[in-house]
Wavefront OBJ file of the C-alpha trace (Angstrom):
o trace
v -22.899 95.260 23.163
v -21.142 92.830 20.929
v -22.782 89.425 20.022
v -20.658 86.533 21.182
v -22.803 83.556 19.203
v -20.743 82.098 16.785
v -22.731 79.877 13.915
v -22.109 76.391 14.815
v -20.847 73.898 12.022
v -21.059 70.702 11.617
v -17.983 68.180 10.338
v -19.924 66.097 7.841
v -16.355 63.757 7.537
v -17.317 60.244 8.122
v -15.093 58.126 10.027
v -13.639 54.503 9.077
v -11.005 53.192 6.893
v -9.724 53.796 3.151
v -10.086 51.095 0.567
v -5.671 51.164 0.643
v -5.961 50.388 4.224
v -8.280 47.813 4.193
v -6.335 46.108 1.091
v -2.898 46.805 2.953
v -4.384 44.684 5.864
v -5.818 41.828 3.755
v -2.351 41.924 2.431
v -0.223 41.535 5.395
v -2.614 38.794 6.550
v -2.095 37.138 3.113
v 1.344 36.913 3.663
v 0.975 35.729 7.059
v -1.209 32.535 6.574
v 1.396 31.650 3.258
v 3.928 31.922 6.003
v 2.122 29.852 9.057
v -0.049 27.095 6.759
v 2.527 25.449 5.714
v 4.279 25.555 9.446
v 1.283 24.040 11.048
v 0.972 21.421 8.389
v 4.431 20.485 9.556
v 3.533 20.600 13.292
v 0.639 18.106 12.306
v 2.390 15.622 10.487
v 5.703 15.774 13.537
v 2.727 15.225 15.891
v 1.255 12.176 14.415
v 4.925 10.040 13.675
v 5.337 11.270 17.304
v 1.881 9.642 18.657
v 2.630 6.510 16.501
v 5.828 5.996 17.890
v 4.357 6.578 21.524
v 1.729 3.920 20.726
v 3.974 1.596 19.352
v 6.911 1.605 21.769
v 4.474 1.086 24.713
v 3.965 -1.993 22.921
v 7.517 -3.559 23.619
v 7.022 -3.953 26.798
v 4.010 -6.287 26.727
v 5.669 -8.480 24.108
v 8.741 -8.659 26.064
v 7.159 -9.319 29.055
v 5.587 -12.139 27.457
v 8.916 -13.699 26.259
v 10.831 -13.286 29.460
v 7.766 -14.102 32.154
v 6.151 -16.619 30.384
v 9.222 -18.314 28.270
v 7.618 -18.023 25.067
v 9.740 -17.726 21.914
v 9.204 -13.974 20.178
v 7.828 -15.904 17.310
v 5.246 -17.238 19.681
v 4.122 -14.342 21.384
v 0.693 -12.748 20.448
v -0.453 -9.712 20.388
v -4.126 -8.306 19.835
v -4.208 -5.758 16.602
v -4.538 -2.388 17.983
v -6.296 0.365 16.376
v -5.810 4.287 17.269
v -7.326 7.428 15.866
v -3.749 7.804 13.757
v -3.327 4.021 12.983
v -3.158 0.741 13.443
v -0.684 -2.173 15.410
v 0.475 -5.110 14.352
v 2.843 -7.618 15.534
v 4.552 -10.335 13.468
v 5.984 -12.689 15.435
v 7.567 -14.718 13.218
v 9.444 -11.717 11.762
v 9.991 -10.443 15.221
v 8.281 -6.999 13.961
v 6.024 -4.440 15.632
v 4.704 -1.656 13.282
v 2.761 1.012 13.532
v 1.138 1.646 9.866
v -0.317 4.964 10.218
v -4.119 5.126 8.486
v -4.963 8.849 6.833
v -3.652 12.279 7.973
v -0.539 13.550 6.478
v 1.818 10.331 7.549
v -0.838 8.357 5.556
v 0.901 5.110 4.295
v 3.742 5.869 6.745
v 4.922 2.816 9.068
v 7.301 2.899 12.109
v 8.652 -0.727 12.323
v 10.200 -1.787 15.654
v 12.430 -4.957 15.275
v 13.092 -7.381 18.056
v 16.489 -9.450 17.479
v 17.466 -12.515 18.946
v 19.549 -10.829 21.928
v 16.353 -8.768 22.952
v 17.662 -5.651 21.349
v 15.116 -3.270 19.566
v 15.796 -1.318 16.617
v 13.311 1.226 15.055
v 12.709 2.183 11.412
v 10.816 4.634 10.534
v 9.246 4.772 6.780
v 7.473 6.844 4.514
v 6.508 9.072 6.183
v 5.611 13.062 5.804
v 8.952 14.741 4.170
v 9.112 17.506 6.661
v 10.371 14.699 9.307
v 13.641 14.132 8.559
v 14.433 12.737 12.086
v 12.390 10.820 14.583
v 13.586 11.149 18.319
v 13.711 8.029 19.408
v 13.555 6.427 16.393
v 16.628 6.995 14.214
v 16.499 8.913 10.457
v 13.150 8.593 8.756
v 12.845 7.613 5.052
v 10.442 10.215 3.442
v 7.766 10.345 0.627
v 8.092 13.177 -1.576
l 1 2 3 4 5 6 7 8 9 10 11 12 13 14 15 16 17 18 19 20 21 22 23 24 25 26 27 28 29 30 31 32 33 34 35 36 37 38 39 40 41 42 43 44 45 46 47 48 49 50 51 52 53 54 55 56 57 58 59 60 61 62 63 64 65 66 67 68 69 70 71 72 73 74 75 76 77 78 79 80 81 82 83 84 85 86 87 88 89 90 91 92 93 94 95 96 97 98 99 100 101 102 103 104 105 106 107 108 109 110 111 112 113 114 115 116 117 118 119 120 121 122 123 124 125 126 127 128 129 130 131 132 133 134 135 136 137 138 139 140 141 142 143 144 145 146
């Protein structure tokens, strides 16, 4: 009778990854943050001018409400400086000016300037702010900082 046992042998190969393919993925992840850092830091500074000009727009309406219910001249009416986690409002009366002057991030010395003319009719000015916003919706074409 014929033995059927066969010896048994063992694969002593380890598994895991090369050194090539571990480089080749630090690589390709390399090239992706170059790609999306720069694209987020974009999305932050659009997403600021866009919460300062929501903040400061809301604003018209109190100081018009103020000129038309209460008959005050714009030069008369007041309004309380207002303080956010992006920046600050102010209103000039005299000037007939509402700006928001935005206080660190990217837009950092950045204002949006709303300005009331005699008629009632607002116009908006952006300024300085981050030179990836070229145009502020709602606002008109932004003067940049390089």
């Amino acid at each position: 009778m014929q033995s059927t046992f066969q010896p048994i042998t063992r694969n002593t190969k380890q598994g895991g990854f090369t050194l090539i393919e571990l480089l080749i993925a630090v690589a390709i992840i390399g090239v992706l943050a170059a790609v999306a850092i720069p694209q987020y830091q974009n999305y932050i500074a659009r997403s600021e001018a866009t919460s300062g000009l929501a903040t400061v727009t809301a604003f018209k309406t109190e100081i018009d409400q103020q000129i038309y219910a209460e008959g005050t001249a714009a030069a008369d009416a007041s309004l309380e400086e207002v303080t956010t986690d992006v920046g600050t409002v102010n209103w000039t009366g005299s000037a007939g000016t509402l700006v928001f002057d935005f206080v660190g991030g990217v837009n950092d010395d950045g204002t949006i300037t709303w300005t009331r003319d005699a008629d009632g009719e607002w116009e908006c000015v952006p300024n300085d702010l981050d030179s990836s916003i070229t145009e502020l919706r709602g606002c008109g074409t932004a003067t940049t900082t390089e």
